[in-house]
C-alpha positions as CSV (number, residue, x, y, z in Angstrom):
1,X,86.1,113.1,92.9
2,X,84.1,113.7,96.2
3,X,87.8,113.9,98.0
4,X,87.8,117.7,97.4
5,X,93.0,117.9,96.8
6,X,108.3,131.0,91.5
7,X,106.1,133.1,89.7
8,X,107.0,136.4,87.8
9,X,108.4,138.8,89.5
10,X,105.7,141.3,88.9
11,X,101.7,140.4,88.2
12,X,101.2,140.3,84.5
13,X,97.6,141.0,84.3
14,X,96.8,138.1,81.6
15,X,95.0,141.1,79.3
16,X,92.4,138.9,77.0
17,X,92.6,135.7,78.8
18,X,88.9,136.4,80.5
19,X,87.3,136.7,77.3
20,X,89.5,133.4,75.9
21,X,88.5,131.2,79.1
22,X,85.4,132.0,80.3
23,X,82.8,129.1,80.2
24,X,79.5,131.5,80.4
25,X,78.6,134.9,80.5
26,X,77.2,135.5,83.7
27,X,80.0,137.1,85.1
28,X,82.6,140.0,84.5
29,X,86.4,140.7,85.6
30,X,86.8,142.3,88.8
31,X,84.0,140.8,90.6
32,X,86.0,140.1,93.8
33,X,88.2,142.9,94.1
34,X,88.1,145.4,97.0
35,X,85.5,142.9,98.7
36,X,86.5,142.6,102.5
37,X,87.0,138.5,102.6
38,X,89.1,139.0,99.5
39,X,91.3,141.6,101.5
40,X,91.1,139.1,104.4
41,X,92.3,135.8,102.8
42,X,95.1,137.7,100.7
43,X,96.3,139.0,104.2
44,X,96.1,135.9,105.3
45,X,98.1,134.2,102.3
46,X,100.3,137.1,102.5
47,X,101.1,136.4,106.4
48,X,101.3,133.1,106.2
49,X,102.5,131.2,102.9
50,X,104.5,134.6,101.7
51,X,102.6,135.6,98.7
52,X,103.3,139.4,97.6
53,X,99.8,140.8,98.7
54,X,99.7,143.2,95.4
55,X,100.3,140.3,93.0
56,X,97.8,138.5,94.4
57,X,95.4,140.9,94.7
58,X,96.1,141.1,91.0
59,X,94.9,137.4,90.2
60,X,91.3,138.4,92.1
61,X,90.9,141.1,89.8
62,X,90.5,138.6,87.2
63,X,88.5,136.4,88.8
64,X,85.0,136.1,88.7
65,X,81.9,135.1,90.6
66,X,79.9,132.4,88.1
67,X,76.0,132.4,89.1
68,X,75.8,128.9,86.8
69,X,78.5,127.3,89.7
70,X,75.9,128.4,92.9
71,X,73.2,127.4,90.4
72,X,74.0,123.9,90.0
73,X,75.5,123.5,93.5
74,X,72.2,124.8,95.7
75,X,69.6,123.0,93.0
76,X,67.5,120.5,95.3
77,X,68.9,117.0,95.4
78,X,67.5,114.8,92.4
79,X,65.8,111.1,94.1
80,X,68.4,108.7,94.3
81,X,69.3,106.3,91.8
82,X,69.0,102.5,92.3
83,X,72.1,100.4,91.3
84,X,69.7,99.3,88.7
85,X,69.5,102.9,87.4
86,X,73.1,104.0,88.4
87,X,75.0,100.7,87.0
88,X,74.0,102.2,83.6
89,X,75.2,105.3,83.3
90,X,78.6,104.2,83.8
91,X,78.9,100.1,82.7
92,X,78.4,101.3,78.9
93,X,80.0,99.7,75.8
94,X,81.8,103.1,74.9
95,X,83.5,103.7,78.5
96,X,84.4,99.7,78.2
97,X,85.6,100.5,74.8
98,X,87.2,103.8,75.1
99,X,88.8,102.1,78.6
100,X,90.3,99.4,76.5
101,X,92.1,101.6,74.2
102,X,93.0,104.0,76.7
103,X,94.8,101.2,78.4
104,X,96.6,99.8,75.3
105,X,98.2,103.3,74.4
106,X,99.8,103.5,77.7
107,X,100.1,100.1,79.0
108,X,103.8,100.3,79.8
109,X,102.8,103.2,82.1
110,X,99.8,101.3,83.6
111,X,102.3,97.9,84.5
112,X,104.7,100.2,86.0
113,X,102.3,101.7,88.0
114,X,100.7,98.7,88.8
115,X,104.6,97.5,90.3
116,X,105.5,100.3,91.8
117,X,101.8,101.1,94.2
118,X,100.8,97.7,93.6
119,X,97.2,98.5,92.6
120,X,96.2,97.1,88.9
121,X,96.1,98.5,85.7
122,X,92.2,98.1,85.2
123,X,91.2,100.0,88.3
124,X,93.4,102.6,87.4
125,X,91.7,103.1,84.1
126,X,88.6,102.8,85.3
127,X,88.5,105.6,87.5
128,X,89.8,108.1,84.9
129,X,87.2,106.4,83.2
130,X,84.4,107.2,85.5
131,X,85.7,110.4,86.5
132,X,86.0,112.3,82.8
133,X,85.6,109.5,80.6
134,X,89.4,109.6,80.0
135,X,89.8,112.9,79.9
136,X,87.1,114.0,77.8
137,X,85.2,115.5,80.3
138,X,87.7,117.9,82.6
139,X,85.7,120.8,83.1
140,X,85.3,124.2,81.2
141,X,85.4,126.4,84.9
142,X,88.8,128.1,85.1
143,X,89.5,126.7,88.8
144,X,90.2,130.5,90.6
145,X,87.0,131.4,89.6
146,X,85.0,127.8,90.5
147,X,87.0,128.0,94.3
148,X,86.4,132.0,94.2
149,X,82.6,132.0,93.5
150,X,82.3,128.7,96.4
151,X,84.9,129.8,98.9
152,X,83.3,133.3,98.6
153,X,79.6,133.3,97.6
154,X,78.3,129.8,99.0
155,X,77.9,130.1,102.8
156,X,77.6,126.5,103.4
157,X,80.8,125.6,102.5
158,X,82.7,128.7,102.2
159,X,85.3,127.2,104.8
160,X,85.9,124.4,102.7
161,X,86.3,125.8,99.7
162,X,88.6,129.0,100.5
163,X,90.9,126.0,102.1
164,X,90.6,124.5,98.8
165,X,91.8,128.0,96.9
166,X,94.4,128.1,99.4
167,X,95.7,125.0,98.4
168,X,95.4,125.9,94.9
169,X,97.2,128.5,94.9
170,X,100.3,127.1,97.0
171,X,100.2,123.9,94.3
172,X,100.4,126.7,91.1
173,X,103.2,128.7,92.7
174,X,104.9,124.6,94.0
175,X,104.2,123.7,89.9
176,X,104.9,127.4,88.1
177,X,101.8,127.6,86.5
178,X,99.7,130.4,85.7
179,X,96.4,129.7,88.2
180,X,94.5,131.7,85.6
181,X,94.8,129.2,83.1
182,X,93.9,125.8,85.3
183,X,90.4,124.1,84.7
184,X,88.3,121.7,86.3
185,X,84.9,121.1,87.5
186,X,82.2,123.5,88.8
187,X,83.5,122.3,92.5
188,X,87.2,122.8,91.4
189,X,88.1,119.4,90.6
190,X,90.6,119.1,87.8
191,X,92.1,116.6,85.4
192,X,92.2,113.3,84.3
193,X,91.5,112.3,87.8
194,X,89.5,115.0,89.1
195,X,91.8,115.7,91.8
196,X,90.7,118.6,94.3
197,X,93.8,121.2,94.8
198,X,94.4,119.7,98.4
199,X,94.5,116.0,97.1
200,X,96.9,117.2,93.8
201,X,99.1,118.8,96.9
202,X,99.2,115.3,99.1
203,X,99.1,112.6,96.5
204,X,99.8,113.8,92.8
205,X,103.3,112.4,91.4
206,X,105.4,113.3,88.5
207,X,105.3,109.7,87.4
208,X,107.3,110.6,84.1
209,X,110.0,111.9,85.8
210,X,110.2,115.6,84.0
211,X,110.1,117.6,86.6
212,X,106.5,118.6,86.7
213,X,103.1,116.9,87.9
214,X,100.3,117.7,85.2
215,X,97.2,115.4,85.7
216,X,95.3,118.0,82.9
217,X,97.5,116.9,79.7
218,X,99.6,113.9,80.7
219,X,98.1,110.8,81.2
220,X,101.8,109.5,82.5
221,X,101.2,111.4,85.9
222,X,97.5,110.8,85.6
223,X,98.1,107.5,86.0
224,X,100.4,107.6,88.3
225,X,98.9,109.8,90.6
226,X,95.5,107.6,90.7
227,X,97.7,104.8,91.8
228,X,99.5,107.2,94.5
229,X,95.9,108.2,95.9
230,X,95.1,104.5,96.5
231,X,98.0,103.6,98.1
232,X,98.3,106.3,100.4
233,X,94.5,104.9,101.5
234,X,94.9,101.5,102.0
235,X,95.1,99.2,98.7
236,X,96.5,96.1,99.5
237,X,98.1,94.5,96.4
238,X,96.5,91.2,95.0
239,X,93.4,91.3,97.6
240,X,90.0,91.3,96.0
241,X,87.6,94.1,95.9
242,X,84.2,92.6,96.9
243,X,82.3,89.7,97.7
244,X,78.8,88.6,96.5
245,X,77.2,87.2,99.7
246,X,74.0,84.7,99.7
247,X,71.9,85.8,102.8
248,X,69.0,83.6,104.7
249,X,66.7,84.6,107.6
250,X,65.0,87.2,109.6
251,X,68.2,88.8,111.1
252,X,70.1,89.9,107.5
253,X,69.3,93.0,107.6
254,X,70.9,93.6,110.9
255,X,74.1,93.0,109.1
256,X,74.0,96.4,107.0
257,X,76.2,99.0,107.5
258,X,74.6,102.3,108.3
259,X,78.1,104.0,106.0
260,X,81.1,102.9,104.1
261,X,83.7,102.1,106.9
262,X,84.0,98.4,107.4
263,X,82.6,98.2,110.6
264,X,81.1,94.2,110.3
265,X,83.7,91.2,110.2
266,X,82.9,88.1,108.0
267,X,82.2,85.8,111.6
268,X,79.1,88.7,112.4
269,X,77.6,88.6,109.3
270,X,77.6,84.7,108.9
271,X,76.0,84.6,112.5
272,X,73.2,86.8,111.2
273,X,72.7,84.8,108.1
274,X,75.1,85.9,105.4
275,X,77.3,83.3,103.1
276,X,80.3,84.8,100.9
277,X,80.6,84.1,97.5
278,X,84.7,83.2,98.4
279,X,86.1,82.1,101.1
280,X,87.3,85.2,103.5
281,X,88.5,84.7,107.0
282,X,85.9,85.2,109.9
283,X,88.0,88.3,111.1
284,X,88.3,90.2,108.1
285,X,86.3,93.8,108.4
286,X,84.0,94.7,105.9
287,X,81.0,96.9,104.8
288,X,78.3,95.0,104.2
289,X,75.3,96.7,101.9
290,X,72.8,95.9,99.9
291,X,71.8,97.5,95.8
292,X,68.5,97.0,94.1
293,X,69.8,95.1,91.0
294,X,67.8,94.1,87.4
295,X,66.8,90.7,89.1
296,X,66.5,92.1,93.0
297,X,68.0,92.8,96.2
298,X,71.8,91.9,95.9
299,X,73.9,91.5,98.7
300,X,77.6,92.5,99.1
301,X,80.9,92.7,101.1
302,X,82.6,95.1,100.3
303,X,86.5,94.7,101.6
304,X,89.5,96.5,102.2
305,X,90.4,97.8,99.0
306,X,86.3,98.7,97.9
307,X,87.1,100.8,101.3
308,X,90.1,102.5,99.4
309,X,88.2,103.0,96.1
310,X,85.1,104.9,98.4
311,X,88.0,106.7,100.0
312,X,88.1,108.8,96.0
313,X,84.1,109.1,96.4
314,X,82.4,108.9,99.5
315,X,79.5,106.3,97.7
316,X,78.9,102.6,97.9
317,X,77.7,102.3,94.1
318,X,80.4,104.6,93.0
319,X,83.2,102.3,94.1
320,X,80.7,99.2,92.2
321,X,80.6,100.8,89.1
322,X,84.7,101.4,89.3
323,X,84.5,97.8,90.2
324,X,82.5,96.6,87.8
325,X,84.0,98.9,84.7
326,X,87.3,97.5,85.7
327,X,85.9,94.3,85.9
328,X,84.7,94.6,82.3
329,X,87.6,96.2,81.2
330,X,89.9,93.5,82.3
331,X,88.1,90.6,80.6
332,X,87.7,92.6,77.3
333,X,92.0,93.0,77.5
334,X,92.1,89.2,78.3
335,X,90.2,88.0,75.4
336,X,91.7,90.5,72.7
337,X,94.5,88.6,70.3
338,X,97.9,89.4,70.6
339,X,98.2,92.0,68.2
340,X,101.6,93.1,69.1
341,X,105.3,91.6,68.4
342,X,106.9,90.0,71.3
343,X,109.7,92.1,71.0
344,X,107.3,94.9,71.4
345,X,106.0,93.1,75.0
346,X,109.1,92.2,76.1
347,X,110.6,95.5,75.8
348,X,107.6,96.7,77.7
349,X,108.7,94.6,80.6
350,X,112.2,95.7,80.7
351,X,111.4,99.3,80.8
352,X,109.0,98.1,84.2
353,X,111.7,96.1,85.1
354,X,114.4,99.1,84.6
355,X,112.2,101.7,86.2
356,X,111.6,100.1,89.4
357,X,115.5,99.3,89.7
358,X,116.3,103.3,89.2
359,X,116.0,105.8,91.5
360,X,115.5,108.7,89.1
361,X,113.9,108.7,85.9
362,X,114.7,110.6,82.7
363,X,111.6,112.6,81.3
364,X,109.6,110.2,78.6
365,X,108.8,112.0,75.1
366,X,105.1,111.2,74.4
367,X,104.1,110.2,70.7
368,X,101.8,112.2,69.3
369,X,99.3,109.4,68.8
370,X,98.7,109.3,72.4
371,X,99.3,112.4,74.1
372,X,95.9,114.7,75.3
373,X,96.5,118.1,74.0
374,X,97.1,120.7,75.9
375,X,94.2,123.8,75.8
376,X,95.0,126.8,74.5
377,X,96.9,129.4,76.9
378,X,97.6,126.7,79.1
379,X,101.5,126.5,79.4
380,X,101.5,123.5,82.0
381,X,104.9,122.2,81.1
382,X,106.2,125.9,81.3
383,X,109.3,124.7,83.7
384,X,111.2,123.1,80.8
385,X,112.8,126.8,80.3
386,X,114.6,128.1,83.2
387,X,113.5,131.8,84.1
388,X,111.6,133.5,87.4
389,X,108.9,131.8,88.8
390,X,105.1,132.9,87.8
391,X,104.4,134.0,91.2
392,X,106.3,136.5,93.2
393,X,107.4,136.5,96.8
394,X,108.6,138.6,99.6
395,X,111.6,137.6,99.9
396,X,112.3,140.4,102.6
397,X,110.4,137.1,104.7
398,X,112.8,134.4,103.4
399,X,115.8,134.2,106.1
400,X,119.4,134.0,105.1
401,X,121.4,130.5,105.0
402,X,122.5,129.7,108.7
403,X,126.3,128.8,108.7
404,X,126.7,125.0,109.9
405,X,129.6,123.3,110.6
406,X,129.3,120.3,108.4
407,X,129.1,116.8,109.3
408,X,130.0,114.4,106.7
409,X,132.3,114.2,103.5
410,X,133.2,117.2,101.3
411,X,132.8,117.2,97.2
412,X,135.9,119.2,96.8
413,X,138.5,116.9,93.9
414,X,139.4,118.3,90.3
415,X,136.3,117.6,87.7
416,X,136.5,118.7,83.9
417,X,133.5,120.7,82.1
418,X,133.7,121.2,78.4
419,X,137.3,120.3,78.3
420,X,138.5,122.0,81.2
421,X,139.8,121.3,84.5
422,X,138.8,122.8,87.6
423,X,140.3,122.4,90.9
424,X,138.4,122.8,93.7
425,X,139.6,124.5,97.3
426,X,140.0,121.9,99.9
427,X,138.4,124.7,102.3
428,X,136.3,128.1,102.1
429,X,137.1,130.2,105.3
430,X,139.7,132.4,103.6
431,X,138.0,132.8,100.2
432,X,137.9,136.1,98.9
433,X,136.3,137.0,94.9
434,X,134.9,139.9,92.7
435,X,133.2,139.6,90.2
436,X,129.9,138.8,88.2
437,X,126.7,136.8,89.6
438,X,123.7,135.4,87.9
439,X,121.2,133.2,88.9
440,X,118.9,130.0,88.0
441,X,115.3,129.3,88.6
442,X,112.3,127.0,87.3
443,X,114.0,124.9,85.0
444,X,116.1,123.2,87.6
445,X,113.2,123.5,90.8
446,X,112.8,120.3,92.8
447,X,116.0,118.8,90.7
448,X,119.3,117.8,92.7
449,X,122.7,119.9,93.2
450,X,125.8,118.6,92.7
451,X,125.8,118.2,96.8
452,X,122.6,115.5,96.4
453,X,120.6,118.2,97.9
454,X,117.4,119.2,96.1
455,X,117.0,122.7,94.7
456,X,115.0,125.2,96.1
457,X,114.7,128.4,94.2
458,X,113.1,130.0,96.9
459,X,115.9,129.1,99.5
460,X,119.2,130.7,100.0
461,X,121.7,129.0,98.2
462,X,124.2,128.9,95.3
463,X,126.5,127.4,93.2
464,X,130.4,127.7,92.7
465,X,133.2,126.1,90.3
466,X,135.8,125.5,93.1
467,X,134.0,125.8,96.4
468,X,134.0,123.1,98.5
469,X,130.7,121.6,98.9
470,X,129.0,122.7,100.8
471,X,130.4,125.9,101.9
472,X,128.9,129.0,103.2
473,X,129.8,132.6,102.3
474,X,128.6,136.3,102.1
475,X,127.3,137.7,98.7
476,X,127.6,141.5,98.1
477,X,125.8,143.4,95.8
478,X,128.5,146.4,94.6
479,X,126.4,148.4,93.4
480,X,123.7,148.5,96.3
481,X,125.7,146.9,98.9
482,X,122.7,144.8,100.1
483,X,124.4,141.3,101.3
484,X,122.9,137.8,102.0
485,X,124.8,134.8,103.4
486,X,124.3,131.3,101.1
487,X,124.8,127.5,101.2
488,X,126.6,126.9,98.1
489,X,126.0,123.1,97.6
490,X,126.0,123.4,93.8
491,X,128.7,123.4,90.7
492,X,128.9,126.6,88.1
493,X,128.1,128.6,86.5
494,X,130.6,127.8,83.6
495,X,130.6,130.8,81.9
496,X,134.1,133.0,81.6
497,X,133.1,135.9,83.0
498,X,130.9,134.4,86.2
499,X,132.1,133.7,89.9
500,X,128.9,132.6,91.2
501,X,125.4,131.5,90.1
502,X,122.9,132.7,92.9
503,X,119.4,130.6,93.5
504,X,116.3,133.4,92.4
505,X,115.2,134.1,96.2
506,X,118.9,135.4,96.6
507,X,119.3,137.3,93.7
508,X,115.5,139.0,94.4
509,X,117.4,139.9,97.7
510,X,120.8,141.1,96.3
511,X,117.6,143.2,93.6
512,X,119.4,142.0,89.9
513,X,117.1,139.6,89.4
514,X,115.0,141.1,87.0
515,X,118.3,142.5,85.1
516,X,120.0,138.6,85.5
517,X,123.9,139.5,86.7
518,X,125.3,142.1,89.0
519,X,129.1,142.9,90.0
520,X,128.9,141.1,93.7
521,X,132.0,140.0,96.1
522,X,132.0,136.9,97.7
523,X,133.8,136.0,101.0
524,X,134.1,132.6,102.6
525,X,132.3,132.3,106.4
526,X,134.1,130.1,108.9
527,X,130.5,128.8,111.0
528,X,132.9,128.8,114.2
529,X,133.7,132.3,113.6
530,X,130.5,133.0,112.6
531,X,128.7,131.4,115.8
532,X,131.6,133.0,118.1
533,X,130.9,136.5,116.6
534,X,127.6,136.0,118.1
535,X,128.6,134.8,121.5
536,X,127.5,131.0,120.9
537,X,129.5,128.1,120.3
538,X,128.3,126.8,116.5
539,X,125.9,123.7,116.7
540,X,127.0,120.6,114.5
541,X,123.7,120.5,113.2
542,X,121.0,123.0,112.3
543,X,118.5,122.9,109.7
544,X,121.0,120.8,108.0
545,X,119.4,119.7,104.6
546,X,118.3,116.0,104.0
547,X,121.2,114.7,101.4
548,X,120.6,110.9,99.9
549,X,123.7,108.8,100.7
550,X,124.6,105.6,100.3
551,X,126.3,105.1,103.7
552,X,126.6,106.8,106.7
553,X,129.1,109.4,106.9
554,X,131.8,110.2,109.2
555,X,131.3,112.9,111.1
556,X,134.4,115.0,110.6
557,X,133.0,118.6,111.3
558,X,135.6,120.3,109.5
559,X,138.2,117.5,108.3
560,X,137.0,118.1,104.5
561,X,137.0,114.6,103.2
562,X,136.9,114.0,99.6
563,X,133.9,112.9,97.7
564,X,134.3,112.2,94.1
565,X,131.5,114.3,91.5
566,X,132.2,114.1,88.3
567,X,129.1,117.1,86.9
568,X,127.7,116.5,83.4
569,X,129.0,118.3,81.0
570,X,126.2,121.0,80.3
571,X,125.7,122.3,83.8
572,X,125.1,126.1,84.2
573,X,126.8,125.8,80.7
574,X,124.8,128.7,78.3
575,X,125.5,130.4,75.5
576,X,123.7,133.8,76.2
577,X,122.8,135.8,79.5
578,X,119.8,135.4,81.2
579,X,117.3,138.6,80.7
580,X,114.0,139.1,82.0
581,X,111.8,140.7,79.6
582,X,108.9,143.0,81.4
583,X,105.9,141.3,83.0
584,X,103.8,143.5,81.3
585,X,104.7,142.6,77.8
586,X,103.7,138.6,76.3
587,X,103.6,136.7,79.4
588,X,104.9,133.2,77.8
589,X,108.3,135.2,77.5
590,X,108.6,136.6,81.3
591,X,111.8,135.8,82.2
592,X,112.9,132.7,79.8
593,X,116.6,132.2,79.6
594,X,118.7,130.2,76.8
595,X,119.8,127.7,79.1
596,X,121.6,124.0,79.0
597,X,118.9,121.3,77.6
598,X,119.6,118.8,80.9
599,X,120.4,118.9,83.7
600,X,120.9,115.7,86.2
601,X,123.0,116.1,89.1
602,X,123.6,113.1,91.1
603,X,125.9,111.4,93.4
604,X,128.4,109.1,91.3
């Protein structure tokens, strides 16, 4: 793809994984440390996105400059293909054929995301198609090395390319992943899809719905992702791709594009002697070009969605042979016999049918008949066990929770967890508590509180059994005294012997995270109070967060209307305490707590 798109709470240094992942030996560990535009861009990651400078410092120890990448990406152009030479290469029986079964396996996936971006099934298969032959082709580079050795050792693009390691390493602490384990292409691409780190970051989804986006191993968000990327850049549902044009007189020529924007309409290039194939309207923009086919010059209008498809890869016969392969593809799915029970098709439907009526999906359990394995030491789907995240963070740079006065209803009426009853306060000001804290992390990241606010374990927040949410209030360690002021727009934690469940930016600040609990007191703020300790009267808003709701609500600052929540019945609801083992031991068991197997908060 020519469109080149919290961690542990120490650096693990990953002994062994070098000699596991490399791809060639023409390089060794430690190849970038100490160097001065390593020190520079960890300074400036450090300033400006909050990475701890040591940790990352850490990951470039690891990393290592690969001669093979600036080999292959300084090697004089080859001569140009003709579409007669190019067409080939990808418009084979085995792509059509491996394309075709690729789409049976996950056809349910491909409708849905056909409904719900409106750009069909056989063009999203055939660029995974194109791009690794359906995942079969990914890439051997580890990715921090690939963006390393470019963004570092290639002059000509450096700029580009330490963007594109920036963005990869904001999109592995945003996913919890271990960026020493990610691979893709020589250039950094990666996945199904080849996305670059920066187009993973603006147009990836987690199409099925678990929490996490991983293009490498599931073709669900794969899919789904492809289909984002296209809408985002123009597809227009049910239009057609291209037009075959006939062409008479000295003046065709005049009608070629010089590059892939649509910069002709259908009225110029009929005036200068160009006939479409279908019948297009005299002001539609296109990009009119010409390929050397088996039989001669063939001329073509390329419309609004070929513009989309060059929008993945900047190339005229590219966005043919995705054409063309999905072209092929879709007569081959046409003329196969229905080889599947009704039942089977119509349940198919339904689950479309159901997904675009729901506005949260439960994760989907792949069979193992069609799932792409995951490579060794890669742990993409890490965040199903709640813990710290992989990367840590200064959280001396993280400021505290703002008290607001709140504008809307509160969730503050009895609710029952695990047979019993709790009774929420009907207000906060006044509350005063000792007792024990813990905390939550990745398992529940991105996922919605009890408040229909979305969790951010790097912000300042926390949940509470009786709390009105939300609330604000003042969290003291006892046995340091350090203090940090919260949001608590969340429910739990259930346990007999906690008052509070902290998210892991607070707790890092309190300094138990690493030993899970600490003896803390917990005092109610009154904003109005708060604001008029400070001289200032307290606004009504102020970085208030964005909460879904089905209406507009009152605003009644402080009137405390009821909301009814009634939480499931496993939230924050464990058997053991959380403990964080040390970062230096296996790093698959850094932090991983026994915690509840769901958990979907929502608004009733």
């Amino acid at each position: 793809m020519q469109v080149m798109r919290g961690w542990a709470t120490r650096y693990a240094p990953w002994v062994g994984l070098v000699s596991i992942l490399g791809t060639a030996q023409d390089a060794l560990a430690g190849d970038y440390e100490g160097t001065p535009q390593v020190a520079e861009f960890v300074g400036e990651m450090t300033r400006d996105y909050g990475f701890a400078g040591e940790q990352l410092m850490g990951v470039f120890r690891e990393a290592e400059r690969k001669q093979t990448i600036l080999d292959a990406i300084s090697k004089p152009a080859e001569r140009v293909k003709q579409w007669n030479e190019y067409r080939p290469m990808f418009i084979t029986d085995a792509r059509i054929a491996r394309g075709v079964d690729f789409w049976r396996q996950h056809e349910a996936v491909l409708a849905r995301a056909e409904q719900e971006y409106g750009v069909p099934a056989q063009v999203i298969v055939s660029i995974i198609g194109v791009e690794t032959f359906f995942g079969r082709n990914t890439g051997n580079y580890r990715v921090i090395d690939a963006l390393s050795t470019l963004g570092f050792d290639y002059p000509p693009r450096a700029e580009f390319f330490r963007k594109e390691l920036r963005e990869f390493l904001l999109l592995a602490r945003e996913e919890q992943v271990d960026p020493l384990t990610l691979k893709g292409s020589y250039a950094g691409a990666m996945g199904l899809p080849q996305f670059m780190p920066s187009s993973f970051r603006a147009y990836a989804v987690d199409f099925d719905g678990d929490g996490h986006i991983n293009i490498w191993t599931n073709p669900d968000d794969a899919i789904g992702s492809v289909a984002s990327y296209f809408k985002r850049h123009g597809w227009v549902a049910g239009e057609p791709v291209v037009s075959r044009a006939d062409v008479r007189g000295e003046q065709v020529d005049e009608g070629l594009t010089t590059g892939i924007e649509p910069t002709k309409t259908v009225g110029e290039l009929r005036a200068l002697g160009w006939s479409s194939h279908d019948a297009l309207r005299d002001d539609m923009p296109v990009t009119a070009f010409r390929l050397e086919g088996d039989n001669g010059p063939e001329y073509w209008m390329g419309l609004t969605n070929f513009y989309a498809i060059t929008r993945y890869n900047r190339s005229v016969m590219y966005a043919m042979a995705v054409h063309q392969l999905s072209e092929q593809g879709r007569q081959v799915m046409r003329a196969l016999p229905m080889n599947k029970p009704l039942k089977l098709m119509a349940f198919a439907a339904l689950a479309v049918l159901v997904a675009s009526c729901s506005t949260s999906r439960s994760p989907t359990q792949k069979s193992s008949s069609t799932a792409v394995r995951s490579a060794p030491g890669l742990d993409i789907n890490r965040a199903h066990k709640d813990g710290a995240p992989w990367w840590d963070v200064d959280v001396s740079r993280i400021p505290d929770a703002t008290p607001t006065l709140h504008t809307g209803p509160y969730k503050a009426n009895p609710y029952t967890v695990l047979g019993k009853t709790y009774f929420p306060l009907q207000e906060s000001k006044t509350y005063v508590a000792s007792g024990t804290a813990s905390w939550y992390g990745t398992k529940f990241h991105g996922q919605n509180t009890a408040n229909g606010e979305v969790y951010d374990l790097y912000g300042m927040s926390a949940a509470h059994k009786t709390l009105p949410l939300p609330s604000y209030v003042r969290v003291t360690n006892l046995d340091n005294n350090k203090t940090v002021i919260l949001r608590v727009n969340d429910r739990g934690p259930f346990y007999s012997d906690r008052i509070i469940d902290l998210s892991y930016a607070a707790a890092k600040k309190l300094g138990y995270a690493e030993t899970g609990t600490a003896r803390v007191k917990v005092e109610g703020i009154d904003p109005q109070q708060w604001w008029a300790a400070k001289g200032r009267p307290a606004p009504l808003m102020l970085n208030e967060p964005q909460v879904a709701q089905n209406t507009a609500p009152t605003i009644t600052a402080s009137a405390g209307t009821v909301e009814q929540w009634t939480p499931p019945p496993q939230q924050h609801a464990a058997a053991v305490v959380p403990v964080q083992i040390d970062a230096k031991k296996n790093v698959a068991s850094i932090c991983r707590w026994a915690r509840s197997p769901t958990r979907t908060l929502q608004n009733s």
